[in-house]
VMD Tcl script that builds the backbone (N, CA, C; Angstrom):
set m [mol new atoms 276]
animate dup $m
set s [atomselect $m all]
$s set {name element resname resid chain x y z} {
  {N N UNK 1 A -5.517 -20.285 -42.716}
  {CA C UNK 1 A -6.651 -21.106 -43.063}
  {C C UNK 1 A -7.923 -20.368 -42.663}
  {N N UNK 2 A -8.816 -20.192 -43.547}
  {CA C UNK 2 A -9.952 -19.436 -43.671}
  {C C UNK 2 A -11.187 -20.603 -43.132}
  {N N UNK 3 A -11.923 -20.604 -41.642}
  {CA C UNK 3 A -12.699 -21.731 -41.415}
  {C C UNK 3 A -14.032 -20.679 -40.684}
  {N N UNK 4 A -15.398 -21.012 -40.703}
  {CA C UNK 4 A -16.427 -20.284 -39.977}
  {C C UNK 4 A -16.401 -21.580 -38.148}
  {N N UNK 5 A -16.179 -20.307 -37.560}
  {CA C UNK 5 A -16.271 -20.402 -35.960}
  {C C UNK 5 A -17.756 -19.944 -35.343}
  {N N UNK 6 A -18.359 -20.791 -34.777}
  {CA C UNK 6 A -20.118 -20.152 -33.852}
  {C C UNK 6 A -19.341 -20.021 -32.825}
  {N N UNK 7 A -19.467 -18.626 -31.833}
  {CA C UNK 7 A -18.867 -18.443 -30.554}
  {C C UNK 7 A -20.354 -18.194 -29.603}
  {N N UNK 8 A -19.760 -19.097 -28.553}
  {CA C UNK 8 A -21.324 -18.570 -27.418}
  {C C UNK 8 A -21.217 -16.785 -27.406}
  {N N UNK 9 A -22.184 -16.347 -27.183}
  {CA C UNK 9 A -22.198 -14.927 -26.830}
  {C C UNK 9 A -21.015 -13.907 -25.914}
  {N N UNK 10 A -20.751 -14.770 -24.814}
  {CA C UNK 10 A -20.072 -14.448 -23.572}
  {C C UNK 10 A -18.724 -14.365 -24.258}
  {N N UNK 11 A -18.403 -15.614 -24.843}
  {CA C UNK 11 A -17.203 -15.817 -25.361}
  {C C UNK 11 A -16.529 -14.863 -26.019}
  {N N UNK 12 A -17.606 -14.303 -27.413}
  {CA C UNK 12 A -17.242 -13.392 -28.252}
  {C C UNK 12 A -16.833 -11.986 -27.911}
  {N N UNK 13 A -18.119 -11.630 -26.548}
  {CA C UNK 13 A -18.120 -10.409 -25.975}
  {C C UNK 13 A -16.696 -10.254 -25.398}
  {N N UNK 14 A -16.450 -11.296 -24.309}
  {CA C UNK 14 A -14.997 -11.374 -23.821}
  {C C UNK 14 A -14.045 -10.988 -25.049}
  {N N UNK 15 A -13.902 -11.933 -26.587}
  {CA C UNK 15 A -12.987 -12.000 -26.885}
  {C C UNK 15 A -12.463 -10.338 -27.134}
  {N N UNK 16 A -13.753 -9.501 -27.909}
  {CA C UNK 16 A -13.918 -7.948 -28.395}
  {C C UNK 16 A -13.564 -7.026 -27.404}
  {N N UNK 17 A -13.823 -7.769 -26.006}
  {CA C UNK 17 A -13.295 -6.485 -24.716}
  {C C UNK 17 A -11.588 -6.657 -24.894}
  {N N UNK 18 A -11.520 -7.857 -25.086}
  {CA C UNK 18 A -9.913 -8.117 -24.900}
  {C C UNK 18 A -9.203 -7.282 -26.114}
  {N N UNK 19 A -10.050 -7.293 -27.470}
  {CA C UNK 19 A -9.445 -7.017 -28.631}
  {C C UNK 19 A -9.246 -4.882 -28.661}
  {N N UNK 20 A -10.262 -4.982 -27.547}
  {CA C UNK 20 A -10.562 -2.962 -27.172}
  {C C UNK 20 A -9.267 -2.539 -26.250}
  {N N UNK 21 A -9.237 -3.177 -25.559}
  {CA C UNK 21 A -8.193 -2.956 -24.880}
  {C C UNK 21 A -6.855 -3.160 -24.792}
  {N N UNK 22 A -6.242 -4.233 -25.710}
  {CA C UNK 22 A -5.169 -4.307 -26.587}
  {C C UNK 22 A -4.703 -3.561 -28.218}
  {N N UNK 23 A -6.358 -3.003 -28.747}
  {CA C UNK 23 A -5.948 -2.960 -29.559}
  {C C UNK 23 A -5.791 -3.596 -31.089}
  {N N UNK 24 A -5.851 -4.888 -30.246}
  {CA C UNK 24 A -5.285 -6.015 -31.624}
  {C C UNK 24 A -6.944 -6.255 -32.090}
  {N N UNK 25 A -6.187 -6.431 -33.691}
  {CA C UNK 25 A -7.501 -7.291 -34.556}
  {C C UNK 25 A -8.693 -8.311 -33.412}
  {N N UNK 26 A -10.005 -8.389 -34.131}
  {CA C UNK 26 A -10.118 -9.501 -33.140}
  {C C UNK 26 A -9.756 -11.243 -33.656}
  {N N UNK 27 A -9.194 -11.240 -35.035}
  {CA C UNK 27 A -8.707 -12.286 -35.309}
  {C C UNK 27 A -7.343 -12.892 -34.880}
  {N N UNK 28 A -6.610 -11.735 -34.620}
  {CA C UNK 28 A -5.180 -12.447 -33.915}
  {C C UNK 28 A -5.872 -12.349 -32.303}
  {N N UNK 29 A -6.766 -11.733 -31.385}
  {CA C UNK 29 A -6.952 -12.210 -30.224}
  {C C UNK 29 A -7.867 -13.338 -30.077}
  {N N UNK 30 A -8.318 -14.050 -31.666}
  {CA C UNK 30 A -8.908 -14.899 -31.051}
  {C C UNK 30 A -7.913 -16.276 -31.158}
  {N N UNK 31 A -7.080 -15.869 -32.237}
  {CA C UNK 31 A -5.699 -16.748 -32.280}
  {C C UNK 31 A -4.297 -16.924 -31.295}
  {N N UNK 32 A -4.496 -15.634 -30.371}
  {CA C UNK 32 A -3.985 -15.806 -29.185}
  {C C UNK 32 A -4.406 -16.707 -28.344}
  {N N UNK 33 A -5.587 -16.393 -27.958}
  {CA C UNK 33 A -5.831 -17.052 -26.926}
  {C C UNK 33 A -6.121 -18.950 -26.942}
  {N N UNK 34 A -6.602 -18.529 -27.973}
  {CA C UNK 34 A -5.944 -19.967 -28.541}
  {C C UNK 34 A -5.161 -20.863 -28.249}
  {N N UNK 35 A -4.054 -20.291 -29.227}
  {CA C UNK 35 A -2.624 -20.702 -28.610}
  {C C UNK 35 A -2.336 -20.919 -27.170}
  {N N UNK 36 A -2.727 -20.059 -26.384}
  {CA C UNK 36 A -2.234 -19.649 -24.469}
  {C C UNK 36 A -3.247 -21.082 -24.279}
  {N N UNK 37 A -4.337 -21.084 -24.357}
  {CA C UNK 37 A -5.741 -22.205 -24.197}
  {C C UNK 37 A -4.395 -23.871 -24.652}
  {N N UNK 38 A -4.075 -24.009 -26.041}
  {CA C UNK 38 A -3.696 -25.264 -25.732}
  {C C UNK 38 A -2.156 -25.294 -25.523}
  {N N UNK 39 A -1.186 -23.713 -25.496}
  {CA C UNK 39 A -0.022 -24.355 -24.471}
  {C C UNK 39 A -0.236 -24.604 -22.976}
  {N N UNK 40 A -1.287 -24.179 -22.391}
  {CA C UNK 40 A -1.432 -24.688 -20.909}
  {C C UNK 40 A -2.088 -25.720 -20.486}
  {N N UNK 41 A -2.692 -26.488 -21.961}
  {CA C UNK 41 A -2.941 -28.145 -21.691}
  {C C UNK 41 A -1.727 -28.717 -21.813}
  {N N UNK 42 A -0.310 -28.738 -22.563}
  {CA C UNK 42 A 0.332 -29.271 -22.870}
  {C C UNK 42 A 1.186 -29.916 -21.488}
  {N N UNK 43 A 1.337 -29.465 -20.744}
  {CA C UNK 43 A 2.669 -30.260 -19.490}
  {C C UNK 43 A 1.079 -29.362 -18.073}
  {N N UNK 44 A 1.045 -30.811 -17.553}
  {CA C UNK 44 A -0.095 -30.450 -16.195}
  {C C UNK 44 A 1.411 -29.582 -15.109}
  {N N UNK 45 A 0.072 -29.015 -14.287}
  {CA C UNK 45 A 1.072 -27.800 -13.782}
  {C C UNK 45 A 1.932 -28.244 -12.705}
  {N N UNK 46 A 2.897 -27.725 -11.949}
  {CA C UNK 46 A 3.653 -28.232 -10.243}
  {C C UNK 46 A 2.793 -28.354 -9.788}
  {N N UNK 47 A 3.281 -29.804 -9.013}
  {CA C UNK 47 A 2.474 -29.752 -7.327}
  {C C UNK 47 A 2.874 -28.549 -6.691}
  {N N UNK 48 A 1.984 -28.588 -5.917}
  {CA C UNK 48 A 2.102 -27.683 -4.184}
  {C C UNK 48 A 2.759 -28.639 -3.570}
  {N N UNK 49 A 3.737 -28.200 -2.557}
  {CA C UNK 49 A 3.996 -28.519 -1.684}
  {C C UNK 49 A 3.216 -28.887 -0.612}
  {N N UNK 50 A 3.526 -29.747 -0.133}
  {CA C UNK 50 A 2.279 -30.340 0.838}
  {C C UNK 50 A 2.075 -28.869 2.256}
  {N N UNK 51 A 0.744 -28.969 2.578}
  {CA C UNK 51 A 0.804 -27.954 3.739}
  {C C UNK 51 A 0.567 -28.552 4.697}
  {N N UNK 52 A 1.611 -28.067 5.956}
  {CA C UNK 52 A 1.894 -28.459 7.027}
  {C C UNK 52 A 1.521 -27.415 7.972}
  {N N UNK 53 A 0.945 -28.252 9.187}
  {CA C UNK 53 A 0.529 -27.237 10.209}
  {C C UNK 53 A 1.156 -27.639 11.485}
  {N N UNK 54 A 2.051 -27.033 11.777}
  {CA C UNK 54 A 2.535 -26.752 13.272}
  {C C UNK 54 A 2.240 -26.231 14.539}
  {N N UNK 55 A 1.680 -27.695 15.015}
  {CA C UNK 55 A 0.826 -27.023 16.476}
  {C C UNK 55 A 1.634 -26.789 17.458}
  {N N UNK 56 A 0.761 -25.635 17.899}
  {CA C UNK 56 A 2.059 -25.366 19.224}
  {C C UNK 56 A 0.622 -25.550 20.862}
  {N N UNK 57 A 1.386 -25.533 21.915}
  {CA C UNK 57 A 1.202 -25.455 23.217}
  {C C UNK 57 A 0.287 -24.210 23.246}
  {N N UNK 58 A -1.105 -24.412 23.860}
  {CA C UNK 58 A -2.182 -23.218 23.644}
  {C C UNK 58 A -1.228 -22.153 24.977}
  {N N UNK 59 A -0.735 -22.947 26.109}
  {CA C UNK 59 A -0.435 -22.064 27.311}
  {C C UNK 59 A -0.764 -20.814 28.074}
  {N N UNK 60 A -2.193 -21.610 28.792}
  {CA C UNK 60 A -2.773 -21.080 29.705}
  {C C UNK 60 A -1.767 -20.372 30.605}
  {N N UNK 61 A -2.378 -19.238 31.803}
  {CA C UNK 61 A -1.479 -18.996 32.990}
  {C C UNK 61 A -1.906 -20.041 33.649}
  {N N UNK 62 A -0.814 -19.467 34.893}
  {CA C UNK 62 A -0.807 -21.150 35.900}
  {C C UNK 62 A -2.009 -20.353 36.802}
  {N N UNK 63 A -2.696 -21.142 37.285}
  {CA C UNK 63 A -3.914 -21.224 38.067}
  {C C UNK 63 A -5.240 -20.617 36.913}
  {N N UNK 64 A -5.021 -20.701 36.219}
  {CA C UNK 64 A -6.367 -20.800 35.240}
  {C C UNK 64 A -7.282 -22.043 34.814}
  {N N UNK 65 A -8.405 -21.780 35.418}
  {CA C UNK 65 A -8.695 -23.545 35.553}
  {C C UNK 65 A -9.556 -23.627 34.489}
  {N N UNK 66 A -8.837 -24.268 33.276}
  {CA C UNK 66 A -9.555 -24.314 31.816}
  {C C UNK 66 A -10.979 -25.128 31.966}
  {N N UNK 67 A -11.025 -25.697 32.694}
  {CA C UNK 67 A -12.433 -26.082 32.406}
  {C C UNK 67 A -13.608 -25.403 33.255}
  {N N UNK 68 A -13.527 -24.234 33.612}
  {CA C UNK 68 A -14.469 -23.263 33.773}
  {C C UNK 68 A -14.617 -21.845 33.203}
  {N N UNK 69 A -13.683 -21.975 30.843}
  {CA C UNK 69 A -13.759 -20.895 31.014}
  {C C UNK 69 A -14.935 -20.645 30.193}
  {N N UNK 70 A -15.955 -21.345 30.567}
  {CA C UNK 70 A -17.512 -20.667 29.957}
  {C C UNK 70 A -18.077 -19.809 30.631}
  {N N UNK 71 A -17.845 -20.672 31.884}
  {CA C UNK 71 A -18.308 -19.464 33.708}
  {C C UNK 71 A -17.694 -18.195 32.730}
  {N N UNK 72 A -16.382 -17.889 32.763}
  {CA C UNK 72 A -15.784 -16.998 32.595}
  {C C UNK 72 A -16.509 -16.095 31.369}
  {N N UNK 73 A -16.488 -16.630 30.397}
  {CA C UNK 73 A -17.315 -16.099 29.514}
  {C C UNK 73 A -19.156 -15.261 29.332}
  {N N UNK 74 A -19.195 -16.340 30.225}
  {CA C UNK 74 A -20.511 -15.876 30.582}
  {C C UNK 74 A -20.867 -14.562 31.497}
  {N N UNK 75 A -19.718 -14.923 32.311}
  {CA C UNK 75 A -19.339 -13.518 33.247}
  {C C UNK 75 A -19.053 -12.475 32.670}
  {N N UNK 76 A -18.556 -12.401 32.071}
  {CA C UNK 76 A -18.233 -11.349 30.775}
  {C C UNK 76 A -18.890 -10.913 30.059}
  {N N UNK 77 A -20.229 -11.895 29.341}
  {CA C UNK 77 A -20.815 -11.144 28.752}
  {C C UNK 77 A -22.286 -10.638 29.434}
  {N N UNK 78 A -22.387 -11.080 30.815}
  {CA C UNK 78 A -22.410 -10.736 31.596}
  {C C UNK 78 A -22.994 -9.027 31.870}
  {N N UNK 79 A -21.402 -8.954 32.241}
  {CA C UNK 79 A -21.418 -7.845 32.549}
  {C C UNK 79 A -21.139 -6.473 31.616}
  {N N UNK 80 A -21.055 -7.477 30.164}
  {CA C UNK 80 A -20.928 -5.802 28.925}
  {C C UNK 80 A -22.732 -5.966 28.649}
  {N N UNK 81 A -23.489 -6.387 29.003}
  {CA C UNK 81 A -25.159 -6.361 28.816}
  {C C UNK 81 A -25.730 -5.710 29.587}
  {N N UNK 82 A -24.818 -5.633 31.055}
  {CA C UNK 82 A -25.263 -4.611 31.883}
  {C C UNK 82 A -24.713 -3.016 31.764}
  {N N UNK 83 A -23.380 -3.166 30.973}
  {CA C UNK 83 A -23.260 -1.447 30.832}
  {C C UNK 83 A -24.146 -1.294 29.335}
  {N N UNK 84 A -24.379 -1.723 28.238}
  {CA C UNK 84 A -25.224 -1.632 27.661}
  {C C UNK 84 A -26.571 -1.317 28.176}
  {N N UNK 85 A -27.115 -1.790 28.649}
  {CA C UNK 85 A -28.344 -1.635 29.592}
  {C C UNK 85 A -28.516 -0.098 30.254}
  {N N UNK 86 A -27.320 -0.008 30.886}
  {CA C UNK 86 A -27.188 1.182 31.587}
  {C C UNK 86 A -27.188 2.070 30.675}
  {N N UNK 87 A -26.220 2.080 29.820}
  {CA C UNK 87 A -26.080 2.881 28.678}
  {C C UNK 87 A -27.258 3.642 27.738}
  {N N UNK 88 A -28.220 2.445 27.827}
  {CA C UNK 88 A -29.512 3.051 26.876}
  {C C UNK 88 A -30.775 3.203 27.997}
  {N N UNK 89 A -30.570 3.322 28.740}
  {CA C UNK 89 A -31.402 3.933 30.082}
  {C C UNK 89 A -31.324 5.030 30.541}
  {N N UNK 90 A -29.748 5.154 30.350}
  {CA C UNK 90 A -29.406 6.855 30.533}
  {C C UNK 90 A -29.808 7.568 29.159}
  {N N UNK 91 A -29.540 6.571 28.577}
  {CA C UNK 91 A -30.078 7.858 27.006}
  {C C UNK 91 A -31.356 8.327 26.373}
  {N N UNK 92 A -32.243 7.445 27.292}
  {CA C UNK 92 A -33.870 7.818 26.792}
  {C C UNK 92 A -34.068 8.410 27.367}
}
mol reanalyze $m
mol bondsrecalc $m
mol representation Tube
mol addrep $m
């Protein structure tokens, strides 16, 4: 069946890259895709499986007293600001 089609720009460009690189007419790639376009409306796709997340035990060591580890952090960064420091003091 012989019918006139207006394609947005993008569309057409796409269809001609597809038709360069296959090869094919650009009338059977525009009749491909076509086809692929309404067999993948026909049956909606599988679910996913639901995703499940399995928490586990964070497990601290024993005598780590979690609610001071900002102190800790802070101590830390701390003390990489001071070899930084040092670092570009010695180098000027």
């Amino acid at each position: 069946m012989r019918t006139t089609l207006t394609l947005d720009d993008d569309l057409a460009s796409r269809l001609r890259e597809l038709g360069k690189l296959s090869g094919a007419p650009f009338k059977q790639v525009v009749n491909d895709t076509l086809r692929a376009g309404l067999r993948s409306g026909e049956k909606p796709a599988e679910p996913l499986p639901p995703f499940r997340v399995t928490p586990r035990a964070a497990g601290f060591r024993a005598g780590l007293d979690v609610r001071r580890l900002n102190q800790l952090n802070d101590e830390l960064e701390s003390e990489e600001l001071l070899v930084e420091l040092t670092r570009s003091a010695t180098s000027d």
